[in-house]
Every structure is written in C-alpha cells, then in structure tokens.
Backbone as CSV, one residue per row, in Angstrom:
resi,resn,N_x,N_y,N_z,CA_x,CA_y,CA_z,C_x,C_y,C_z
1,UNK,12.709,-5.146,-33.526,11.253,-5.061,-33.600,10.645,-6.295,-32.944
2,UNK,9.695,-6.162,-32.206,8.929,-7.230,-31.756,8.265,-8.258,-32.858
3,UNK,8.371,-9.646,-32.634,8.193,-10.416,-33.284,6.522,-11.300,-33.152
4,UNK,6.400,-11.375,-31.558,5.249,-12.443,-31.301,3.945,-10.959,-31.010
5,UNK,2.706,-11.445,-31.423,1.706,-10.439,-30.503,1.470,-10.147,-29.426
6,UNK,2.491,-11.025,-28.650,2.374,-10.213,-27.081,3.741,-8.950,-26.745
7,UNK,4.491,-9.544,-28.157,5.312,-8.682,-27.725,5.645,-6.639,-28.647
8,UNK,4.786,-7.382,-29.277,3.955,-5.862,-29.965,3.222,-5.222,-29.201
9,UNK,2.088,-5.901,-28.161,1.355,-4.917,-26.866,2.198,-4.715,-26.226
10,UNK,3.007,-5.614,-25.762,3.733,-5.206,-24.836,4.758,-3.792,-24.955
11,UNK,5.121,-3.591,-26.778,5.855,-2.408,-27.053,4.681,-1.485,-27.053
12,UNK,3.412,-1.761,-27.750,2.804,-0.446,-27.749,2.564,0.240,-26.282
13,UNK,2.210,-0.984,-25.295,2.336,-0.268,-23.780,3.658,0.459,-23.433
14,UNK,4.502,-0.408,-23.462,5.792,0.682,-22.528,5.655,1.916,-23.534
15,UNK,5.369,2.292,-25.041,5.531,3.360,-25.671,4.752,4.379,-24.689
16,UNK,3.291,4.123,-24.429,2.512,4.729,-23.935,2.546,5.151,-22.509
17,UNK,3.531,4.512,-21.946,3.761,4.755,-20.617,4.858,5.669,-20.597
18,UNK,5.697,5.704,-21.233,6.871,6.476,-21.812,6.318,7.760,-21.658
19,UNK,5.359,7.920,-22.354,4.947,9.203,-22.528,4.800,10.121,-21.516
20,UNK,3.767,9.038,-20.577,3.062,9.784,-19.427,3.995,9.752,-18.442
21,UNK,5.283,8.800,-18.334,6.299,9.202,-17.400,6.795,10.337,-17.735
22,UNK,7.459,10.898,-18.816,8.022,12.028,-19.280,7.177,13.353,-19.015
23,UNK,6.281,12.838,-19.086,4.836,14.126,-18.766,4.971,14.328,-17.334
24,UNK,5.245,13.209,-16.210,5.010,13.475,-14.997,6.283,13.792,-14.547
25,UNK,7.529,13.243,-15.017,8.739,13.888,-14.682,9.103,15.272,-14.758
26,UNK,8.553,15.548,-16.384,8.710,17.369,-16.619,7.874,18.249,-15.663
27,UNK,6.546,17.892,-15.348,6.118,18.539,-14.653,6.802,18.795,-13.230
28,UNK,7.280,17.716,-12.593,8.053,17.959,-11.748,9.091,18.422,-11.761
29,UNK,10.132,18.768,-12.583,11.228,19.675,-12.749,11.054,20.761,-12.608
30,UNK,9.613,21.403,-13.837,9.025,22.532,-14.266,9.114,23.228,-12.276
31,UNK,7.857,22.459,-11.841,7.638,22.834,-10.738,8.870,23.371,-9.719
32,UNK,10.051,22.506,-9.493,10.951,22.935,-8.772,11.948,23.998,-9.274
33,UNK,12.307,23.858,-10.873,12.592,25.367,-11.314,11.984,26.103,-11.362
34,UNK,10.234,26.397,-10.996,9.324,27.520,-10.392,9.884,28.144,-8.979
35,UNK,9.891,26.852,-8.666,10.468,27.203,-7.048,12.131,27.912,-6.776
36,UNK,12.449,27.437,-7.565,14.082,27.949,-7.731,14.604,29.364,-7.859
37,UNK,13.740,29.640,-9.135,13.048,31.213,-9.543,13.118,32.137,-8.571
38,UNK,11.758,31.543,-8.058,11.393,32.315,-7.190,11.868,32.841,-5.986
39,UNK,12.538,31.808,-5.075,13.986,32.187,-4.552,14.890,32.826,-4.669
40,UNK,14.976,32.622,-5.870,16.914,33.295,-6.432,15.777,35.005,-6.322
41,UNK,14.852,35.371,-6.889,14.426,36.511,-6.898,13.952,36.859,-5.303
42,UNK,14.130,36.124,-4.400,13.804,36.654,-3.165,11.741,36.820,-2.573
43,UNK,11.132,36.106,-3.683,9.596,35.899,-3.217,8.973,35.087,-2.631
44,UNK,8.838,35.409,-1.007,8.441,34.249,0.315,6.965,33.648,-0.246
45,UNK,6.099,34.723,-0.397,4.915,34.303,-0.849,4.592,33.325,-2.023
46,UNK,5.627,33.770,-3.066,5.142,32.971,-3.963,5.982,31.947,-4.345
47,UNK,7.608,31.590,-3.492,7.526,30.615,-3.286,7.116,29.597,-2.399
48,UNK,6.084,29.842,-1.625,5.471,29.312,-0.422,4.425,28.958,-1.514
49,UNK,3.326,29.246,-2.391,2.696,28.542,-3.061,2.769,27.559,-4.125
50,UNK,4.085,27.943,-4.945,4.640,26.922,-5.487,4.899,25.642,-5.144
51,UNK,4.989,25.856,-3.535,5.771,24.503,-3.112,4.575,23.478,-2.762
52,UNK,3.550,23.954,-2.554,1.967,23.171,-3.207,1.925,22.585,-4.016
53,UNK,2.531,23.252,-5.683,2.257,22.532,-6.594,3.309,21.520,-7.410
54,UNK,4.499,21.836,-6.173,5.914,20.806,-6.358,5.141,19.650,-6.050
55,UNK,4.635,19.747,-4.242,5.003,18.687,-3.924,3.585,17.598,-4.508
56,UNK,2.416,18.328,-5.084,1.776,17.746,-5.767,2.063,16.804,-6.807
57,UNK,2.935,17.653,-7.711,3.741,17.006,-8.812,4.919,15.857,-8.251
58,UNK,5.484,16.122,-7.187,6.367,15.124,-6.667,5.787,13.904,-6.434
59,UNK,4.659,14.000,-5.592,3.627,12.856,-4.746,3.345,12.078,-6.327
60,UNK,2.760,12.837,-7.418,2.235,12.063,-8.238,3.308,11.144,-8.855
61,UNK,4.277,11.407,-9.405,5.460,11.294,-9.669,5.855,9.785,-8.898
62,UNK,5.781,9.984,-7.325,6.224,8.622,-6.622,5.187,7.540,-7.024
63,UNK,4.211,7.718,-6.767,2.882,7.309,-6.829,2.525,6.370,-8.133
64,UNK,2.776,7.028,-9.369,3.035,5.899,-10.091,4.600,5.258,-10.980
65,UNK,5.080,5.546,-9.832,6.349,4.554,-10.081,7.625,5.620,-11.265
66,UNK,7.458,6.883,-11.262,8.188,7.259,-12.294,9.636,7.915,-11.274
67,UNK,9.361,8.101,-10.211,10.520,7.783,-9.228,10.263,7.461,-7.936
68,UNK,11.205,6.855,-7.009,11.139,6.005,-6.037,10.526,6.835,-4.711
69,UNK,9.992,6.268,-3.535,9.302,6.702,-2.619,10.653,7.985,-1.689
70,UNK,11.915,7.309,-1.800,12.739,8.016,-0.546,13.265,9.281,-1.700
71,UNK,13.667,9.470,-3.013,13.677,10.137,-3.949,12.605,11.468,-3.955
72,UNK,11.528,10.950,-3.786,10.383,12.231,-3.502,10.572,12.568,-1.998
73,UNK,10.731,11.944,-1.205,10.578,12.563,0.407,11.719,13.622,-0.147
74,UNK,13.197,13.075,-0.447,14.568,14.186,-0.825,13.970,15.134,-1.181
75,UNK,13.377,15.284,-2.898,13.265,16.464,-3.493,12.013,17.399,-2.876
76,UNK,11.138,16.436,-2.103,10.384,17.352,-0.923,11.014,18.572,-0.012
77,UNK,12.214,17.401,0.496,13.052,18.109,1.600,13.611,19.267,0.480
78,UNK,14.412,19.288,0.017,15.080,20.089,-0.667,14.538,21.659,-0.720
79,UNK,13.268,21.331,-1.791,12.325,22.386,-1.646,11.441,22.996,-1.011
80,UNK,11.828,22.405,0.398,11.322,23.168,1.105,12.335,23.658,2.051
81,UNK,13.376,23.554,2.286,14.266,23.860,2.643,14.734,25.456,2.091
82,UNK,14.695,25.366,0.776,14.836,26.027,-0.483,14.209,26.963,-0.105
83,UNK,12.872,26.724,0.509,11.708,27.618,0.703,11.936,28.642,1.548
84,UNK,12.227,27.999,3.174,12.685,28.646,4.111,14.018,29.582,4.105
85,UNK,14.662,29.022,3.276,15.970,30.083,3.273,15.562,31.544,2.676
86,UNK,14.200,31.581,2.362,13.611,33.202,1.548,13.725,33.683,2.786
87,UNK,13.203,33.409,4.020,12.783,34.032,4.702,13.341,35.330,5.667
C-alpha cells in the first residue's frame, strides 16, 4: 500500500488509467474480431466497414500510449489485408 500522499495519487491515477486502457484495448480486439467474423463468413461489404471502425479504435489505442506506434501500423496491416482476401 502506498505510504506518502503522493504516492496514494499517484495509485489512485494509474488505477484510473487502468481502466481506460482496458476500455481502449477491448475495444480494439472487439473491433478486429468484428472483422474476423465477418471474413470467415465471406462479407466484402461489411467487412469493408468494419475496418473504419478497427482502425479508429487502433489509431486511438496508439495515440494514447496503450500500444506502440509500429504495433498499430501491424494490426492496421493485418486487417486490412484480412479485408482484401474477401474479395
């Protein structure tokens, strides 16, 4: 347990950041097992819109630090790669 008062903010912050990383990570999983789905079932269209709301979720994801810049370009590539093979 934290002992000094800076080091009690300092736990209540990382708690709180915890959160919203886990929030922005799931969303990004969510998103690429949308995309995954949708593939394995053979739908160009609608995995062509999904991949909007991957790479939304990806960008945000890099953006504040919950994974690294060359990490999102990958799982960019991936899924869209992913994408094109419907076709």
């Amino acid at each position: 347990m934290p002992i000094t008062k800076g080091a009690e903010k300092a736990h209540r912050q990382s708690e709180r950041k915890r959160v919203f990383n886990i929030r922005r990570k799931g969303a990004m999983k969510d998103a690429d097992k949308a995309i995954q789905k949708a593939v394995a079932s053979g739908d160009a269209s609608k995995s062509k819109e999904l991949l909007s709301t991957a790479y939304k979720a990806i960008d945000k994801a890099a953006k504040n630090g919950v994974i690294k810049k060359n990490t999102a370009a990958r799982k960019k590539s991936l899924a869209s790669s992913r994408m094109k093979s419907v076709k």
